[in-house]
C-alpha positions in Angstrom: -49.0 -20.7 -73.3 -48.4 -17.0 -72.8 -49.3 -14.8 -69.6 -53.4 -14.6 -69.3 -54.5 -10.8 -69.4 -58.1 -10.3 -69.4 -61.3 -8.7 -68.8 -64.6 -8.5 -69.2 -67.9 -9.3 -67.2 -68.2 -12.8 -65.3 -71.0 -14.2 -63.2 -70.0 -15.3 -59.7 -71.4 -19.0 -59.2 -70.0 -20.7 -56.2 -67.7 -19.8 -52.9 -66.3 -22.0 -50.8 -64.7 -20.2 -47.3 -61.9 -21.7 -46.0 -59.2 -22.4 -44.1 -55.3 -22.8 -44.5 -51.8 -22.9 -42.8 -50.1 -24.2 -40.2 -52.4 -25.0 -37.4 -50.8 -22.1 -35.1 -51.0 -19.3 -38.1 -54.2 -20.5 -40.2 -56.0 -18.0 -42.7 -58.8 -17.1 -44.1 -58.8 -18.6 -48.1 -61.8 -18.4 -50.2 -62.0 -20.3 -54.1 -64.5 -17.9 -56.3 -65.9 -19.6 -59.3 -66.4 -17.3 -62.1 -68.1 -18.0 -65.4 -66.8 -15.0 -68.3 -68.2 -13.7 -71.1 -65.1 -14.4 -73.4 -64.6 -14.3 -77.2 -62.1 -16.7 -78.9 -59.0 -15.0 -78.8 -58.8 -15.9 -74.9 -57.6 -19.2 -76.1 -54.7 -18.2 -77.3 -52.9 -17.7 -73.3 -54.1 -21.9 -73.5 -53.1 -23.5 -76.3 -52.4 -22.0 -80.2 -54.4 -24.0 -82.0 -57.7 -24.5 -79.5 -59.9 -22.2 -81.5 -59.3 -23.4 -84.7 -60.0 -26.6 -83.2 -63.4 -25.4 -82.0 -64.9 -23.1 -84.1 -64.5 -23.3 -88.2 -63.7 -19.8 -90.3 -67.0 -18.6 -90.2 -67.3 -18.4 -86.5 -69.5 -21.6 -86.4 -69.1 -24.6 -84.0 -67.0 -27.6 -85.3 -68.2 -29.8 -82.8 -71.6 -28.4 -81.8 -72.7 -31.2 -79.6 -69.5 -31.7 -78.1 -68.9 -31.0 -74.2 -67.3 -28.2 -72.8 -63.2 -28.4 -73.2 -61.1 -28.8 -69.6 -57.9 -27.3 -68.9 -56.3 -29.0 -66.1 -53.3 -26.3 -65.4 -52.8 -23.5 -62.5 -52.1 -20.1 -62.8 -50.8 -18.7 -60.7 -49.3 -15.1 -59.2 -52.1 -13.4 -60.6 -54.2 -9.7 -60.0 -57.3 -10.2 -60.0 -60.1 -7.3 -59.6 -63.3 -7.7 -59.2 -66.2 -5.0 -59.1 -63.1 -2.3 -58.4 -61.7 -4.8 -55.6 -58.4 -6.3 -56.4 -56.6 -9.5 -54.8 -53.1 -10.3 -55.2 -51.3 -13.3 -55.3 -54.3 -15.2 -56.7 -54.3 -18.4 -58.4 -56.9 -19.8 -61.1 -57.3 -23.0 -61.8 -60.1 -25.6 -63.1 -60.6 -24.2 -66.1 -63.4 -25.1 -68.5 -64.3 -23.2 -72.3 -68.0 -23.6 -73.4 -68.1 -22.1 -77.2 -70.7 -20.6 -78.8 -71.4 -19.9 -82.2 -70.2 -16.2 -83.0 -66.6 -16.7 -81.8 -68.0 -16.6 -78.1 -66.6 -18.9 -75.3 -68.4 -19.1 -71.9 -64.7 -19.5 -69.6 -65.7 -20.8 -66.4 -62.7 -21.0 -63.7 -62.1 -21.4 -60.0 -59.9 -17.9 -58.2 -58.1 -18.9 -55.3 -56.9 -16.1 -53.0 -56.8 -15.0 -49.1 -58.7 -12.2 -48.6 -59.9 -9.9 -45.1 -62.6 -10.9 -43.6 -64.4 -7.8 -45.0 -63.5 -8.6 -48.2 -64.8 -12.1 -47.8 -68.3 -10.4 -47.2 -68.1 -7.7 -50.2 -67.5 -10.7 -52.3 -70.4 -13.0 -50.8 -72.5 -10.2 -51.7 -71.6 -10.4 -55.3 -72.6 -14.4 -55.4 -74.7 -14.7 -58.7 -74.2 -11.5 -59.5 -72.4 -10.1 -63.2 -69.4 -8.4 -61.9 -66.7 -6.7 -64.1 -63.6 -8.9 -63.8 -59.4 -7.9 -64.9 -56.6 -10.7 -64.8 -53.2 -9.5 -65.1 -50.0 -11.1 -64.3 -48.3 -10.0 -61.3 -44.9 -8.2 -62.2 -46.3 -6.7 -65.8 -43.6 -4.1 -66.3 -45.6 -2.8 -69.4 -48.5 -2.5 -66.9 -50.4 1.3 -67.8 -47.9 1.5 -71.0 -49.2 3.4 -73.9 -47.7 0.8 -76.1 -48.5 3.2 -79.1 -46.2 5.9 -77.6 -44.1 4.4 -74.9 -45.5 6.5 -72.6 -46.2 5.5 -69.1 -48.2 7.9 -66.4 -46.9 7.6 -63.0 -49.2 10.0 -61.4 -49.9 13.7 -61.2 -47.9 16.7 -58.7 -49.0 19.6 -57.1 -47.5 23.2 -58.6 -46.9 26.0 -56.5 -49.8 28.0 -58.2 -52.4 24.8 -57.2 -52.4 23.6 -60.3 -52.2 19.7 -61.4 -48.6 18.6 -63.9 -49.2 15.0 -64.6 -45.9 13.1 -64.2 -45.3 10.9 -68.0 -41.8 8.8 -68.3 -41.5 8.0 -71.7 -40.0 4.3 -72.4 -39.2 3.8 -75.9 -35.8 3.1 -76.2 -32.6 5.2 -77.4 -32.0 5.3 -81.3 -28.8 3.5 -81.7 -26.2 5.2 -83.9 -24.3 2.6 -86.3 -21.1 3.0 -88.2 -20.9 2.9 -91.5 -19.0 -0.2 -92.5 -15.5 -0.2 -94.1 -16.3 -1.2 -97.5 -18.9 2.1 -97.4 -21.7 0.4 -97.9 -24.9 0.6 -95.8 -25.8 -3.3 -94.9 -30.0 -1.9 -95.2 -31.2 0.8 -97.9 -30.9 4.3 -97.5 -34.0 6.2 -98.1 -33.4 8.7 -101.6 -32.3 12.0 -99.8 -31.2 10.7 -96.6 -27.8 12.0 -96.0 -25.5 9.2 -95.8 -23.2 9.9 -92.8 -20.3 7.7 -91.5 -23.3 7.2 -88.6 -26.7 6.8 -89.2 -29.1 6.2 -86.6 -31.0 2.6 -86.5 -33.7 0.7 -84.6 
């Protein structure tokens, strides 16, 4: 199973307001059950094979009168935002996947979190609502990467003119410079018109 990063629109279907702790430091805990509008390829953070078990190549069901499948794992340390609201340290659980013909998979889940009691009434506002949803793992370091150019914006500074420089750290990694090895010979091709140092950078 790899880390669950998604998003999308979900409809919230049920809370359930409660309470948790020790009896001397108790606090607020709410479970939201969402159900997303999901394509296949969300099945892949469950199991490798689950959508070529439900759907043939065409995008067609394989079982079409079969019942929605049940995951019974937790996961947990997630981010979760909904409608521009985000929660940490949230855990989803009771996961079900209702396919549809067209690749689409209805993914109904429970979010457990402990929100402010303000928060608790933003979200039981929301109840049967279609609100945009994000996942993300806790922790992503590649969180707001430009994986295309290792670029990552950390936020923008005032000059002393007024003006606005946006702040951009740039993480791809150093070229590594190899030696060339004793018997002369590069151990991968040289490109014709390269010039063959005794170094030559790599990666």
């Amino acid at each position: 199973m790899s880390a669950l990063s998604w998003s999308g629109n979900a409809v919230v279907q049920h809370l359930n307001v409660r309470k948790q702790g020790p009896d001397d430091e108790k606090e607020l805990a709410l479970d939201v059950k969402l159900c997303a509008d999901a394509r296949s390829e969300v099945l892949i953070h469950f199991a490798d094979m689950l959508a070529g078990f439900l759907f043939v190549a065409d995008g067609a069901l394989r079982f079409p009168m079969m019942d929605p499948v049940s995951w019974v794992g937790e996961i947990k340390h997630i981010t979760l935002t909904m409608a521009e609201h985000e929660f940490r340290d949230v855990t989803l659980r009771k996961f079900s996947f209702a396919p549809s013909a067209g690749w689409k998979v209805a993914m109904t889940f429970t979010a457990s979190f402990a929100p402010q009691a303000k928060e608790a009434a933003i979200i039981a506002e929301m109840l049967a609502e279609a609100v945009r949803v994000e996942i993300m793992p806790e922790g992503d370091l590649l969180a707001g990467v430009d994986t295309t150019t290792g670029e990552i914006h950390l936020g923008t500074h005032t000059m002393s003119d007024g003006t606005q420089a946006e702040i951009v750290a740039n993480l791809k990694p150093a070229r590594k410079r190899q030696a060339k090895p004793a018997d002369g010979k590069w151990p991968f091709p040289v490109k014709e018109g390269a010039k063959a140092d005794d170094e030559m950078e790599v990666g």
